[in-house]
RODO-2510 file (C-alpha; in nm, 4 decimals, decimal comma):
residues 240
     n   res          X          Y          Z
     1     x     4,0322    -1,1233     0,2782
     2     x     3,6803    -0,9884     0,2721
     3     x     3,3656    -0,9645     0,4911
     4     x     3,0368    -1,0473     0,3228
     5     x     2,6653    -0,8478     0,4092
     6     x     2,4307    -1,1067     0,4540
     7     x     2,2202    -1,0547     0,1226
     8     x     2,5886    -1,0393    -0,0427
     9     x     2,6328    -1,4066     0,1252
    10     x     2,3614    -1,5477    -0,0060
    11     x     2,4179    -1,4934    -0,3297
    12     x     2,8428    -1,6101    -0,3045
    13     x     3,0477    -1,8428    -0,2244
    14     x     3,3490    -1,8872     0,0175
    15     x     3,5837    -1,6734    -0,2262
    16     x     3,4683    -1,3709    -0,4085
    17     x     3,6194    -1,2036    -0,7429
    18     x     3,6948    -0,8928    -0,7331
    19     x     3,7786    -0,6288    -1,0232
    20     x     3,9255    -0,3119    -0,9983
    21     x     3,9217    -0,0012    -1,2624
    22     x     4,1842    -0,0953    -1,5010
    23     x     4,3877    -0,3591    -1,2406
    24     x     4,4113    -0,6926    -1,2005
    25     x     4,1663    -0,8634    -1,1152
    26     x     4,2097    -1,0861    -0,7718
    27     x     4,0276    -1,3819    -0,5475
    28     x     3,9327    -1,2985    -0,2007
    29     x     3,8498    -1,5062     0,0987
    30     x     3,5892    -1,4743     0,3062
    31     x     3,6716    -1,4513     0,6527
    32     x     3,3155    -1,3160     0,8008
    33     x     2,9735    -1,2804     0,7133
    34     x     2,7731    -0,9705     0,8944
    35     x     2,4154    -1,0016     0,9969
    36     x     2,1223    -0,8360     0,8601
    37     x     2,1465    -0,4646     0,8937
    38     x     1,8102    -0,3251     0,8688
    39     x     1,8934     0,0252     0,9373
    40     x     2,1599     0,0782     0,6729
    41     x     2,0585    -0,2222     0,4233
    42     x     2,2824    -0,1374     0,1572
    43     x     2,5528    -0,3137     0,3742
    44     x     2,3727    -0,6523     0,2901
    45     x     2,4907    -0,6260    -0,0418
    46     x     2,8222    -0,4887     0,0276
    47     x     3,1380    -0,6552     0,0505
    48     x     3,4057    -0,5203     0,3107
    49     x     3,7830    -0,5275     0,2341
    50     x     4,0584    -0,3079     0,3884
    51     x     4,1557     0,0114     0,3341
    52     x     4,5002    -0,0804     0,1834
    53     x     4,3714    -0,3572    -0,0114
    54     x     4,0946    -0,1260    -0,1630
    55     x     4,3560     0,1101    -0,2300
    56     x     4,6361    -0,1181    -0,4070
    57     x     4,4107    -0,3906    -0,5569
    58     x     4,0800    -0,2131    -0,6521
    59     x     4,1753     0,1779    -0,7468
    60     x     3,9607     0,2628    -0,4599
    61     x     4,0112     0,6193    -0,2965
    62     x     4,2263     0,6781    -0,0053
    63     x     3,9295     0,8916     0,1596
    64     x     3,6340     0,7154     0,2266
    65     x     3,3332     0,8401     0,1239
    66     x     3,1157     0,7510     0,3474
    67     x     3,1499     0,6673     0,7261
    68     x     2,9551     0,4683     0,9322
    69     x     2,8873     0,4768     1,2917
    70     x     2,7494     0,2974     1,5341
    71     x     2,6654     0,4587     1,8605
    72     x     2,4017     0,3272     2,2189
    73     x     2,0761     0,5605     2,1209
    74     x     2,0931     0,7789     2,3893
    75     x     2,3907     0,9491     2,2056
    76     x     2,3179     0,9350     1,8879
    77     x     2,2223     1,3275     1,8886
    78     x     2,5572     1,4002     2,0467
    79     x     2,7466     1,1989     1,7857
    80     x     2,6008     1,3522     1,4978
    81     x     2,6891     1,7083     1,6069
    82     x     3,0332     1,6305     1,5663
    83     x     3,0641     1,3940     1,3527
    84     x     3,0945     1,6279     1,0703
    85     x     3,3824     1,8159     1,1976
    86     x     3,5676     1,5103     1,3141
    87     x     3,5210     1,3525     0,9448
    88     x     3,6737     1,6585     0,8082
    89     x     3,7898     1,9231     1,0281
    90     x     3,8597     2,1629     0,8156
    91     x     3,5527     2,1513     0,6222
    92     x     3,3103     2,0610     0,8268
    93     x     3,0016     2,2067     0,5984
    94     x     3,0704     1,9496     0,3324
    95     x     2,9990     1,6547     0,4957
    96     x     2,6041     1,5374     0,5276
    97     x     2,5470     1,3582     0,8319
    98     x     2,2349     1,1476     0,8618
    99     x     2,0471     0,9103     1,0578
   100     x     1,9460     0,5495     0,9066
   101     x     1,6561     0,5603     1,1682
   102     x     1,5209     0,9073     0,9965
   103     x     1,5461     0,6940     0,7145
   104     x     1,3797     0,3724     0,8472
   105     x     1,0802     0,5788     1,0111
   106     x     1,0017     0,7973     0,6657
   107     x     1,0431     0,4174     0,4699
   108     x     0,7868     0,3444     0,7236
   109     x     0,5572     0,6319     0,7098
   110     x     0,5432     0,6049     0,3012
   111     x     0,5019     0,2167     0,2966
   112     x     0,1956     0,3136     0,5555
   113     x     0,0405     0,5647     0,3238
   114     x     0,0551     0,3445     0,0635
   115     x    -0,0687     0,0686     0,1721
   116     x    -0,3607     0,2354     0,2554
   117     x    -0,3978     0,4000    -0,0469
   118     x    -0,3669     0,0226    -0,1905
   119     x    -0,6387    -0,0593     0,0666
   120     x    -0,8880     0,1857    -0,0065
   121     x    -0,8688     0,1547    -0,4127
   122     x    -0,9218    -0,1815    -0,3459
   123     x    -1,2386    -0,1279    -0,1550
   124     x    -1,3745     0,0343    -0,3906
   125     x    -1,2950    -0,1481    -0,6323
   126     x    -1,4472    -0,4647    -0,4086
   127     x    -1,7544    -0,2159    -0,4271
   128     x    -1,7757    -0,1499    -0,7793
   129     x    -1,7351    -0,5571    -0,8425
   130     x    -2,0401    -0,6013    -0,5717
   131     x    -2,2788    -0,3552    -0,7213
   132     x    -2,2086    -0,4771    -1,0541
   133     x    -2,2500    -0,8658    -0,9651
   134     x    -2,5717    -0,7611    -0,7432
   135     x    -2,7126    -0,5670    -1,0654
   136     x    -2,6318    -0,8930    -1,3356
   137     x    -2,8502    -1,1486    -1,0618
   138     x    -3,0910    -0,8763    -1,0705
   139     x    -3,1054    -0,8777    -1,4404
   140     x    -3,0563    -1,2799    -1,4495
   141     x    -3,3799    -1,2664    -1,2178
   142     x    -3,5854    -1,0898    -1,3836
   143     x    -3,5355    -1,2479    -1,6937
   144     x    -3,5391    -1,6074    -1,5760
   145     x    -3,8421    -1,5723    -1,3897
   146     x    -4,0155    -1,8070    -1,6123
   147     x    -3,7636    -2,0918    -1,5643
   148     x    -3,8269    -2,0081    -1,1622
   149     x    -4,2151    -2,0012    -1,2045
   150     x    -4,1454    -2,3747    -1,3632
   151     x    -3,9603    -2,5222    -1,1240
   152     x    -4,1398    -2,3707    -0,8377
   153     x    -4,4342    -2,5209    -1,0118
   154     x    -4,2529    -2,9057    -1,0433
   155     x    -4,2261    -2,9142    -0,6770
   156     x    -3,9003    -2,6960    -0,5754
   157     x    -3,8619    -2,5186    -0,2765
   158     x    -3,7764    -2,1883    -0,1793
   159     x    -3,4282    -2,2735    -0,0668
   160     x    -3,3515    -2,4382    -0,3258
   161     x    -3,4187    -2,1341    -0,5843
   162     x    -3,1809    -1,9145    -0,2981
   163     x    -2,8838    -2,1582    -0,3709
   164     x    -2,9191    -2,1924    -0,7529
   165     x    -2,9102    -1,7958    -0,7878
   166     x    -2,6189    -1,7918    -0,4650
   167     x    -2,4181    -2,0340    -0,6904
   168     x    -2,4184    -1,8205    -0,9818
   169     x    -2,2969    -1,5126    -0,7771
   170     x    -2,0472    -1,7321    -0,6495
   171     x    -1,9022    -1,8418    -0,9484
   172     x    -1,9009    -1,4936    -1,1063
   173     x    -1,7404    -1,3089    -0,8181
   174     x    -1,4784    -1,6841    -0,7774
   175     x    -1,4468    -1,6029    -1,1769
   176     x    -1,3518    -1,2317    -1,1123
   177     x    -1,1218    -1,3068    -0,8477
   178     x    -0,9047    -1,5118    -1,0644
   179     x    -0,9340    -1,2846    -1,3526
   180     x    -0,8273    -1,0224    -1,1752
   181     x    -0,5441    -1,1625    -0,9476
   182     x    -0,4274    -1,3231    -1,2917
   183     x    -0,3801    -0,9828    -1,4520
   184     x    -0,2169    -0,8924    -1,1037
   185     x     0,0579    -1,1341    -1,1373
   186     x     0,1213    -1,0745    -1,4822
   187     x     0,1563    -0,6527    -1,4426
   188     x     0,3489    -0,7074    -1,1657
   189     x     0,5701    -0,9610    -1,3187
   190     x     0,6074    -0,7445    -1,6645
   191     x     0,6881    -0,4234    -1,4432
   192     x     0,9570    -0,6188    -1,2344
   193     x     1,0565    -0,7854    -1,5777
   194     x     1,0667    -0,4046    -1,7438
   195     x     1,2614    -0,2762    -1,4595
   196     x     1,4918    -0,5444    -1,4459
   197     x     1,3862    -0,6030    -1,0643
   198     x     1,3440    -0,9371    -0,8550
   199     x     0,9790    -1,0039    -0,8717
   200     x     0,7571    -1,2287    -0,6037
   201     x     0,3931    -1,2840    -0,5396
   202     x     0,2595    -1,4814    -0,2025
   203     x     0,0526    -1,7024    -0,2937
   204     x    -0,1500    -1,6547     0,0020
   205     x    -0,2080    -1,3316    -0,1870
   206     x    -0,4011    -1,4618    -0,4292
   207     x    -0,5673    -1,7131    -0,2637
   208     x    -0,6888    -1,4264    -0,0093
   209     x    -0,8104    -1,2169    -0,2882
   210     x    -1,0374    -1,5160    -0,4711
   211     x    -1,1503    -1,5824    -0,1148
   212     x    -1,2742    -1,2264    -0,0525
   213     x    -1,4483    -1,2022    -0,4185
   214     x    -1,6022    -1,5046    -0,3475
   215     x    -1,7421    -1,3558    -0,0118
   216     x    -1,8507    -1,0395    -0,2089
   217     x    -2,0081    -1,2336    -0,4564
   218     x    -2,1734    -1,4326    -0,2042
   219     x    -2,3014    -1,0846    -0,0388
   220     x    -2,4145    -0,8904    -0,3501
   221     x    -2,6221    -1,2369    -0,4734
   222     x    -2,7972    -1,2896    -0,1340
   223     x    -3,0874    -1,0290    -0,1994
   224     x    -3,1488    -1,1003    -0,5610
   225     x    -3,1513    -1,4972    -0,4911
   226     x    -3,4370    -1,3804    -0,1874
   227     x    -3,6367    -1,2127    -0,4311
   228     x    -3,6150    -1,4949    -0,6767
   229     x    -3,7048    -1,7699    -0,3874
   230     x    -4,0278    -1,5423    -0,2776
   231     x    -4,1864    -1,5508    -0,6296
   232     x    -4,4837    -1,7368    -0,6626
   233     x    -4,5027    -1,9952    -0,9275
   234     x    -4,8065    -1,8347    -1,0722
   235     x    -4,6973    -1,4806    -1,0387
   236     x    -4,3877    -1,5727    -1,2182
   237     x    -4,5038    -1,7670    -1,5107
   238     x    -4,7521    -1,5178    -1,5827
   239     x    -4,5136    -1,1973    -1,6385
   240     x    -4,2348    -1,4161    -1,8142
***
């Protein structure tokens, strides 16, 4: 009989196969399934057999290795004084005793930092991307000024020469978006793939990331399509 972690249970069936060093290998049932553990989450993937089963059928050790304790948190610090020498008494210095919450808290802290390291390289690069769309409408102004002179001259209006320009610094930062959450997905997938790792990108993701170039886009296009719009017809034609 056996007792499945709950990552180990998704991934299983009702009976598990089991194989030993150099012993036979044998079917187990599963009589429980444990919860998720997200404290010690190396137990999700485990699966739990006795001690004398270990022992006969799978060549496993007749000291454990590792212990595991659960204890109410107001005496947890009282445990792990002496849970070393009650592991092994008479060697009480070889046994590590540690907390999965001092674990948890530093997983926390480092995904923190990183995420905001992730956060700021991505403002800038949000900055770089809107200085360099703001500079190409600047350049597409200047040198379509004669094509604006023209049409101002046929009759369109000032709004009208504000969307035309907006549109094409929507479509470049909507074009950069995709590019670059494309690329995303496929370094993330090849890493994963290199790694041998599961591998999984939210859509939401990406759909949040072509939003927000968009919106830069839209921001970095607004002055140069202003400048365009305030041109007069006469003015423009003149220095194209």
């Amino acid at each position: 009989m056996a007792v499945l972690g709950d990552g180990a249970a998704r991934r299983l069936g009702v009976k598990v196969w089991l194989a030993g060093d150099g012993l036979p290998e044998a079917w187990y049932g599963v009589i429980g399934i444990l919860r998720a553990n997200e404290l010690v989450p190396e137990i999700d993937d485990s699966v739990l057999v006795g001690g004398p089963q270990a022992i006969a059928e799978l060549g496993g050790a007749r000291a454990p290795s590792t212990v595991y304790l659960r204890t109410h948190p107001e005496r947890v610090r009282e445990v792990q004084e002496v849970a070393a020498a009650t592991a092994d008494p008479a060697e009480p210095s070889v046994v590590a005793v540690s907390r999965p919450s001092d674990l948890l808290r530093a997983r926390s802290e480092t995904d923190t930092v990183l995420t905001g390291l992730v956060l700021s390289l991505a403002s800038v690069a949000l900055l770089v991307g809107g200085v360099g769309i703001a500079n190409t409408m600047v350049v597409g102004v200047m040198e379509g000024r004669g094509k604006v002179g023209l049409r101002r001259a046929l009759g369109a209006r000032r709004g009208q020469i504000t969307l035309q320009f907006l549109v094409e610094a929507v479509l470049l930062g909507l074009f950069g978006g995709l590019a670059g959450a494309a690329l995303g997905v496929v370094a993330v997938y090849g890493y994963a793939a290199v790694q041998q790792w599961p591998a999984t990108v939210p859509l939401a993701w990406v759909v949040a990331g072509s939003a927000v170039s968009v919106l830069v886009g839209m921001v970095a296009g607004l002055h140069p399509a202003l400048r365009a719009a305030r041109m007069s017809p006469t003015g423009a034609l003149r220095s194209a």
